[in-house]
Each structure stands twice: as structure tokens, then as C-alpha cells.
N, C-alpha and C positions, 0 to 999 in steps of 0.2 A: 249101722254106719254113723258115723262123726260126724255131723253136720252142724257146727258154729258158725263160720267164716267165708261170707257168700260173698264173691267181686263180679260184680255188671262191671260191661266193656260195651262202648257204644265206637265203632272204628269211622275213623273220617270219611268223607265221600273221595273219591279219587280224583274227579277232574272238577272244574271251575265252575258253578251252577248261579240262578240269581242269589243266590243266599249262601254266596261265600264268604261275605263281608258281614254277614247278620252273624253277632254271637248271640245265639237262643238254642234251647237244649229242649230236644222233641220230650212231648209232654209225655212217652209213656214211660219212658225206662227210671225218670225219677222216681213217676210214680209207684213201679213195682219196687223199686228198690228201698221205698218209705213204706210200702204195705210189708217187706220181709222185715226190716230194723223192727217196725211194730210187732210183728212175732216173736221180737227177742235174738232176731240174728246179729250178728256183727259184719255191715256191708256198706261197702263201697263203692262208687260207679264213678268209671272214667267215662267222660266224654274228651274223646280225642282230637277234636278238633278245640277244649277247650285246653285243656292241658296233657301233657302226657301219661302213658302208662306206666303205675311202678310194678316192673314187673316182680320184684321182691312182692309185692304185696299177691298179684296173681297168685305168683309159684307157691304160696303158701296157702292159700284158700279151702276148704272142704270143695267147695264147688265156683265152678266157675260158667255167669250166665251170659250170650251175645244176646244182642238186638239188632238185627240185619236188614239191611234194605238190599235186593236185589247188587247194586253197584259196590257193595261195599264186604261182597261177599269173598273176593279174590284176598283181601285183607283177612277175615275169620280166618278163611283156609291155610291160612301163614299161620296166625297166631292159637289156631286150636293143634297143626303140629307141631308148633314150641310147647305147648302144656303135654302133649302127648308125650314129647321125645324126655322132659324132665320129669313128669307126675304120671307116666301112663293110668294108675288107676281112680283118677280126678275125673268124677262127671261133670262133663260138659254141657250143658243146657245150651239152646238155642231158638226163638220166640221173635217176633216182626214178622213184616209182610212179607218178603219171600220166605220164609220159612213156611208160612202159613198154606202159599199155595205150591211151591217146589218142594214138597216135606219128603220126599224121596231122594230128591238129589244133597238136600241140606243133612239126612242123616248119615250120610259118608262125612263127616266131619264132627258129630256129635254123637251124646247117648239117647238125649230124648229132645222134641221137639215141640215146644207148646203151640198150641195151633190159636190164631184168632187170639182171643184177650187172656189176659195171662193175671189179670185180678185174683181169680180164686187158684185156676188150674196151679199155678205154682207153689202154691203154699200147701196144698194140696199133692201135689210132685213130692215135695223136700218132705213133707211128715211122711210118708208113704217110705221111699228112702231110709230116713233115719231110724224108723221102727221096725223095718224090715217086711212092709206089706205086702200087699197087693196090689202091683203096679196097674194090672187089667182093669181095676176097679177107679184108675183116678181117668176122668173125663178129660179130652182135649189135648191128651199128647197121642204120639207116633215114635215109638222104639223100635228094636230087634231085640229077639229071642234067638239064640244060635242062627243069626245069618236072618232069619224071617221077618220082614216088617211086620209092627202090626200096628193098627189104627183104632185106638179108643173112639167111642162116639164123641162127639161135639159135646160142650158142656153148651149151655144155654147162657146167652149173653148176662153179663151180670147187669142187674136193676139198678143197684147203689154203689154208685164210684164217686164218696164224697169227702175220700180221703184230699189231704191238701200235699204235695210232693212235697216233699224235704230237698231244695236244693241245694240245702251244704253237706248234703251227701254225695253230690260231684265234685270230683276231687278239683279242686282249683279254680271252681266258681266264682267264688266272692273274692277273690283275691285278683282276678284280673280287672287293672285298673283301666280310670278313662287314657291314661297316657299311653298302656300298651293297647287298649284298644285305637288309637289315632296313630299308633308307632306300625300298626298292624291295618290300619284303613281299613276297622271296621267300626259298629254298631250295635247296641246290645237292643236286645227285642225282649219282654218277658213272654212267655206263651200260658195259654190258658184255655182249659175244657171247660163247657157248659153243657154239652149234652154229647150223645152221642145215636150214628144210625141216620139213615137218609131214606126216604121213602120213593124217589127217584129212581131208575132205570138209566143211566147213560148207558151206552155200550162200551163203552171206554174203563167207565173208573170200576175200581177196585172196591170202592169204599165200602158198599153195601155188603160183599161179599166178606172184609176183614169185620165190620161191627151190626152188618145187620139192617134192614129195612125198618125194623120200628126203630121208634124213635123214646130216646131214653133221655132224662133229663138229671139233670146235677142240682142237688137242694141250692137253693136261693144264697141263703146266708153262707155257706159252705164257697161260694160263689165269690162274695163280697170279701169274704177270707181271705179268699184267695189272694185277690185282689190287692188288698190292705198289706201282707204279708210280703209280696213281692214286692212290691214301691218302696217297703222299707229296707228291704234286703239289698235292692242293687240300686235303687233311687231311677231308678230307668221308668218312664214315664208311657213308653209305644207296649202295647200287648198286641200279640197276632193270636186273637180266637182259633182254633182250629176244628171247633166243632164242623161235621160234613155240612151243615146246612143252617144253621144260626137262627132262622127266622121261621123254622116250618111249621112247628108249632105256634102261633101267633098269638093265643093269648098269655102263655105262658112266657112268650118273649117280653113281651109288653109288660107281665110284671114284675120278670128283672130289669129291665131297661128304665123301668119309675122306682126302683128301689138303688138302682148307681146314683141316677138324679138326685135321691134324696139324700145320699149319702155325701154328695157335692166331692166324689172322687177327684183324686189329680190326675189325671188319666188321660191317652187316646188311643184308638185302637181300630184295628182292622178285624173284616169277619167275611167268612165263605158264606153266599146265599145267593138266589140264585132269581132271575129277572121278575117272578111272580112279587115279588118286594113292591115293585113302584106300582103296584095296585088296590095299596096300604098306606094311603099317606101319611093317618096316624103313626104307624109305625117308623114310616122316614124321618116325620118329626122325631119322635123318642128316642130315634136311632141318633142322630143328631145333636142333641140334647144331653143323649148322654157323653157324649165325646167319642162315638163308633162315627170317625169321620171316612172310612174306605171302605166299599163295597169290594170285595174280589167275587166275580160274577162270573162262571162258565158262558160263557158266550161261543166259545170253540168256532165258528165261523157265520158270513154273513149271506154264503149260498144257502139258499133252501136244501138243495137235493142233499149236501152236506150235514146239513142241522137234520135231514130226514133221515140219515143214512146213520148216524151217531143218535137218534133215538130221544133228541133234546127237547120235544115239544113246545118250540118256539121257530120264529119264523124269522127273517130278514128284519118286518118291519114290524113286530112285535119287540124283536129289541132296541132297533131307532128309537120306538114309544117311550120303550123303560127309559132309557140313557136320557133323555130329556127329561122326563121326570124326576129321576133321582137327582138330576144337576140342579133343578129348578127349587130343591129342598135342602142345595146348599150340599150334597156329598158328594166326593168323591168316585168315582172309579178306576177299579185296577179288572182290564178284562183278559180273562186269559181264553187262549184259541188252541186246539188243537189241529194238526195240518197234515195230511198225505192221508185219506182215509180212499178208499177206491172213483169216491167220486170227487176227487180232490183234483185237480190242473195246478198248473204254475199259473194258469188267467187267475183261478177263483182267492189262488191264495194271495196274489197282490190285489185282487180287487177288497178284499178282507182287509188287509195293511191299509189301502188309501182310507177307508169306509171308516177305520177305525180314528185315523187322524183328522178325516172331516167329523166325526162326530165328537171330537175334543176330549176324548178318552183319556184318562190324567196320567193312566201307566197301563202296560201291553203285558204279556206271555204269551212267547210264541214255542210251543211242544208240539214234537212230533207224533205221530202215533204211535203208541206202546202197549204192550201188553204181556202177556206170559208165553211163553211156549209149550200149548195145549192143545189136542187133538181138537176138541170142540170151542176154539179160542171165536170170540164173536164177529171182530171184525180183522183180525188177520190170521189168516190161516199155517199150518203147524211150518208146512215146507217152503214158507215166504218169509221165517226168520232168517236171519242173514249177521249173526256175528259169531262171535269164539270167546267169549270175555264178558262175563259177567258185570265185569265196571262199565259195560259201554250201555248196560242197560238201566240208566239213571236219569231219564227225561228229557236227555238235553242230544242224545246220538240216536242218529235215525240206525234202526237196526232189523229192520224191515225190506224186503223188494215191493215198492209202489206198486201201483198198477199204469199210472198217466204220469211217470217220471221215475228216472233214476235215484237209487235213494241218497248218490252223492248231488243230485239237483236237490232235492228236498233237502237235505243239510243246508245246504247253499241259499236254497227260499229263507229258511227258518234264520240265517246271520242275514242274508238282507234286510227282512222284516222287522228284524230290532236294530241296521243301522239307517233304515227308513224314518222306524217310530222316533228313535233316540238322537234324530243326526243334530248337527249342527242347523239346519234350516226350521226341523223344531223348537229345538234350543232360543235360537233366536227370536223365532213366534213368540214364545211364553216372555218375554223380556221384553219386547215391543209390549204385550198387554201388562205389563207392571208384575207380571205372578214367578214374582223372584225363587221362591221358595221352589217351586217345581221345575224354573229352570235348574234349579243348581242339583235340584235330584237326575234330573234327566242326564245331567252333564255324567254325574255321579254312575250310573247307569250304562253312561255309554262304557264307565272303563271297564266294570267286569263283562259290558257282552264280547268288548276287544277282547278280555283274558279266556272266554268260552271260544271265542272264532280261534285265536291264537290256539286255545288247547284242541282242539276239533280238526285241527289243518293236518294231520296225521292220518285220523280215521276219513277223512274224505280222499286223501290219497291211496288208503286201502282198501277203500269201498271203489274206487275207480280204477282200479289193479283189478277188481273179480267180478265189475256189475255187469262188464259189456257183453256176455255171450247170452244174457236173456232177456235182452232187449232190443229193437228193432232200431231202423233210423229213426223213425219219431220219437224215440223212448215209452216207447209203449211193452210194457210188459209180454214176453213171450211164453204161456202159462204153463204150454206143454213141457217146454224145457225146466221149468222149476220141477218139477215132477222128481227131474233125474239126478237132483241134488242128493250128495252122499249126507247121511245124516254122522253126526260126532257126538259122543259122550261127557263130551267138556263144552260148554256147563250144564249138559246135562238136564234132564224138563222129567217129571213124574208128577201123578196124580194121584190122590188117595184112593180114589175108584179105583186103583190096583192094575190100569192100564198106561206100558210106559214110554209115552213120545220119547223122541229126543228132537234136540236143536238142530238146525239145520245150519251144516260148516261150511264156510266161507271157501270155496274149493281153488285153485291157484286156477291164474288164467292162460 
């Protein structure tokens, strides 16, 4: 097979999220698509929310690869039957987190799907392919054989990812300027890996399950590259780390964090880690120092039974402790909460909101609970999903039946709690203390959570059209009757273990 001319498609998110305004291009799909050019390919990636698709270039490609997130999946399924309907025999690849754990319902729309990390497994795909191999033999994807799935074993996470992206290999990166970003009221963010893999347990997150429990790290200088590389490309000064966990490794942090320092970066940056930090002060300092001025810290709530119930190994006033501590070092926090977990109330979640604003918390995220739709899912169970549309499952749409609230109350908590955080009465606070800077983010903040409430005012009118017959007058969950929910094949839920849920459809009331 002909294999030259490879196009990555990264499709926009559909509805309004915090990071609508942020022009930053998720760190993986550059990446793979600078590890295939190093192979000698000829390829391109659109990121769609940076500029457009040319689909002349698509239609002409040997292969054509997505990157999917659950929300963004209603989009591929458009644009993989336009490649169908013009190139029927154009493989389709398909690779991101919901492919990873929906690889049954994602291969109705593709030929193969890479599972997990897509470092080697792709290049690995494509030579296989072009030589005419043996498919069985490449690790980490999921095909069909005449109608058959079948499921290569897992490759083993890869050790060294110390390649640097190529980001004018996105089509119309460097070209979008400070004008049309301000014509478009937004933001350019650089992004950047240092490691990867968390050693952590939430019950929630994904993360451990797309990269893996140990903990893998990015050479030093590879690092610094990085770094240097970016700031000259787009002159944009904010990086959002995206590493799971930034600080786990401690000695190792500490000596990248004295090798920024000595390099006297221009730089500031934000990084995921997680409240065991303010028990290192060393580290706060260097963190500090180095211009890693924003903590983003799961905090997910300030009930105990909640924080017990989500698996978070921390307590009420073990995180009061942190939050003083990291402030008294001079940084920042950004804490995000997640909200409607079974032991979640409408009391606990606004006692969380006040808790958050008495402790001067500098920026909020407020997520509902989510998860996949899976026979053994940890903390919502298969026949308690409650949508029909895979765009509504993107962080920000409750898509779940509560247990101690309706899931159009839980939408409704979840925009209070950020016009709570964000109103005009905080606003004002931060202005009376001189800290101009963060009033004007806050203000800035309020507009896209307006454009989330605004885009949201639809699915709570259709979550309010089907939620009332399994719920009591208290709103308290009626468990027997979710039982009797008709299951739908759109969008559909499968597992590699070869057993195959489905979603649970929104039935008319």
C-alpha cells in the first residue's frame, strides 16, 4: 500500500468550555504528527479550532488520522463519512481518549484504532500497512477481520518521549495573530509535557488508565528546548504543564525547576499537582522561582464523606492546611472540584463554593461527575448514564442520574457555583484589596461561564422533559425504576474485555 501523505485532524469541541478563549493545541497530536514527518512522511494537522480544514488536502492523503475526545466525537462521524463517501478505500486511523476506552463503538467509523499512546504504536501501524504485514503483530491497536473485532495486546508505555512537537506542522498556528486573537477574545497558552503517568487512584480520572501509574519522565534539556523553542515561535510567555502530576517525583522536579532558574527563562506557567506539594516547601520555593506561579490542585470537594467516596486521600482540613501554605509561598491556586458523586447534596456542594471563597482561592472549576459508560464504571453505574450525544459528554453536561439530586439541579449547582465564585461581589473584593490583575481575570471569566450557562440552557430543558419519573418529591433518586431504562446503541459504550454495555437512552416522558 502507498503510504506518503498522512493528515491529522484534531475537530473542535462543540459547546463552550473554560478553555474556549485559550488558543493552545493539546500536546499530543503535534506530537505524533512531528514523530511521523521524522519518519519521512508528508503531514499535516489541522487543529480546528485553530484554523480550518482543507479538505483538498484530506481528500488527497494516503491516510487519514483523528484525535478524539469523547465530545468531539459527533464531528469524526461527519467527517470520516465524507472521506468514506469520496475515498472509500482510505484508512482511517483513530487514537485519543475515547477511542482508547470506547474502541468498539469508535471502530464503526474507522479501520484501526490506537489504543493509549500512539508514540511508537503508529509508526509501527503505517510500516505494517505499507509493507503489507502483519497486522496481528503490531501492539496497541483494535481492527476487524470480515466483521470480527480483534484486540492486539497493549504495547507497554513508551520510556522516552523526548521528541519536541513541530508546531508549524498545524496548519495556521503561527499565523494567527495578536489582532485576531483580541478580534476573537481570546489567549494563546503554549502547552508542555515533562513527564508522564500518575501514581494516584482517584476514582474519577482517566488519567492513570490512558498513560499508566508509573511515573515516566522527559530528559531535562529536551525540556528546556522545549521551552526556548516555543517563546520564540509564538512569543507567548503563559505554558500550561500538562503533566498528570508535575511534582511526584520530587527530586527530579527540583532539578528541573534549578535548571529553568538558571537558565533565567522568560516565562510563567501553570502545572497539575496535587496538595502533598505544601509539605515541601523547598519545592514551593523553586516552584516559585521558577516562574510556576499556578497550582491547579484536585481538591474536588471539602466534604470528607465526598473526598472518601472519590478516593482522594485527603480530608477537609488537610486541604485548608495546603491552601495556606502554598499562599504563604507566594502562589497561586487554581482548585478544581468535582460535584454529584452519590454522596454529594445541593448542602455540601454550596458549602464547597463558600469554603472555597473564604479560603481565597485565586480561580475555581466546577465539573460534574463523569465517566465512560461501562459495566464495571467505578462510581456511576452503566444504567445511570442519561444522554444520546456524545458532544454532551465533555466535562461541562451533567450526563448522569444523581442519587441526592436531579441531574438538571446538578447542572444548575454547577453555573451557580461559578456565578458565585466569579460574581460581581468577588469581583469587587479583589479591587477593594488592590489585586487588579485578578479582578480583571475574574471579570474575564465571568463571560465564558455566561457563554457555558447560555450554551447549557437547552440540555437542562431536556434533562427536565425525562428526569422526573425516577425521582421522588425530595429528588432523591428512585433506583428500582432506572433498572427499567431502555438501553440505545447511539452512542453506543464497548469494552476490550469483549463485553458490550450500552448507554443508557434518554426515554420521552
Amino acid at each position: 500500500m502507498k503510504i506518503e501523505k498522512i493528515t491529522f485532524i484534531t475537530p473542535s469541541l462543540p459547546y463552550p468550555n473554560l478553555v474556549s478563549h485559550i488558543l493552545m493545541v493539546e500536546y499530543g497530536p503535534p506530537l505524533i504528527a512531528t514523530i511521523a514527518r521524522n519518519a519521512g512522511y508528508d503531514v499535516q494537522l489541522f487543529a480546528e479550532h485553530v484554523a480550518p480544514i482543507d479538505w483538498d488536502r484530506v481528500l488527497t492523503s494516503d491516510v487519514v488520522g483523528f484525535h478524539t475526545f469523547s465530545s468531539t466525537m459527533p464531528k469524526i462521524i461527519a467527517y470520516t463519512r465524507r472521506i468514506r463517501a469520496a475515498r472509500p478505500d482510505m484508512p482511517i486511523i483513530i487514537g485519543g481518549t475515547h477511542a482508547s476506552v470506547m474502541v468498539e463503538d469508535t471502530l464503526q467509523y474507522c479501520d484501526y484504532v490506537v489504543r493509549q499512546e500512539g508514540d511508537e504504536t503508529l509508526l509501527d501501524l503505517l510500516d505494517t500497512l505499507k509493507n503489507g504485514g502483519d497486522l496481528s503483530r503490531v501492539r496497541g491497536i483494535s481492527y476487524k477481520v470480515d466483521g470480527v473485532v480483534r484486540h492486539n495486546p497493549d504495547r507497554p508505555f513508551v520510556e522516552r518521549f523526548h521528541t519536541i512537537p513541530d508546531l508549524e506542522l498545524v496548519h495556521g498556528y503561527t499565523k494567527v495573530s495578536k489582532l485576531t486573537l483580541l478580534r476573537r477574545l481570546m489567549t494563546r497558552w503554549n502547552v508542555l509535557q515533562t513527564s508522564r503517568g500518575c501514581p494516584f487512584d482517584c476514582a474519577f480520572c482517566i488519567a492513570p488508565r490512558e498513560l499508566g501509574r508509573g511515573y515516566r519522565v522527559r530528559d531535562i534539556e529536551s525540556v528546556i528546548a522545549d521551552i526556548k523553542y516555543q517563546r520564540a515561535l509564538t512569543g507567548c510567555r503563559r505554558f500550561f504543564i500538562v503533566d498528570n502530576h508535575f511534582t511526584v517525583n520530587a527530586r527530579r522536579t527540583k532539578a528541573l525547576l534549578s535548571r529553568i532558574i538558571e537558565e533565567r527563562l522568560d516565562w510563567e506557567a501553570l502545572c497539575f499537582t496535587r496538595i502533598e506539594v505544601a509539605r515541601d516547601p523547598e519545592m514551593l520555593d523553586l516552584l516559585r522561582q521558577a516562574g510556576i506561579n499556578t497550582l491547579y490542585i484536585g481538591m474536588e470537594s471539602f466534604d470528607d464523606a465526598v473526598l472518601k467516596l472519590l478516593n482522594k486521600s485527603q480530608t477537609r482540613e488537610s486541604i485548608r492546611r495546603a491552601i495556606e501554605t502554598i499562599h504563604a509561598h507566594g502562589l497561586r491556586v487554581l482548585g478544581s472540584f468535582v460535584l454529584g458523586s452519590d454522596s454529594e447534596t445541593v448542602q455540601t456542594i454550596r458549602a464547597t463554593v463558600d469554603l472555597a471563597i473564604a479560603l481565597d482561592i485565586e480561580y475555581a472549576a466546577f465539573f460534574p461527575l463523569s465517566g465512560y459508560p461501562e459495566e464495571d464504571g467505578r462510581l456511576i453505574p452503566l444504567d445511570r448514564f442519561f444522554f444520546d450525544d456524545w458532544g454532551r459528554l465533555d466535562g461541562c453536561h451533567v450526563v448522569f442520574l444523581p442519587k441526592h439530586m436531579k441531574p438538571s439541579t446538578l447542572q444548575r449547582e454547577i453555573h451557580r457555583a461559578y456565578r458565585t465564585f466569579y460574581g460581581p461581589r468577588q469581583i469587587l473584593h479583589l479591587l477593594l484589596r488592590r489585586r487588579f490583575r485578578e479582578a480583571l481575570r475574574r471579570a474575564a471569566y465571568r463571560l465564558w461561564i455566561w457563554e457555558m450557562e447560555r450554551s447549557a440552557s437547552k440540555w437542562i430543558a431536556d434533562l427536565e422533559a425525562r428526569e422526573g419519573p425516577y425521582y421522588d418529591a425530595n429528588e432523591q433518586l428512585l433506583e428500582d425504576r432506572v433498572e427499567g431504562l431502555v438501553p440505545c446503541q447511539y452512542p453506543g459504550s464497548s469494552r476490550r474485555s469483549g463485553a458490550a454495555p450500552t448507554v443508557t437512552s434518554m426515554p420521552a416522558s
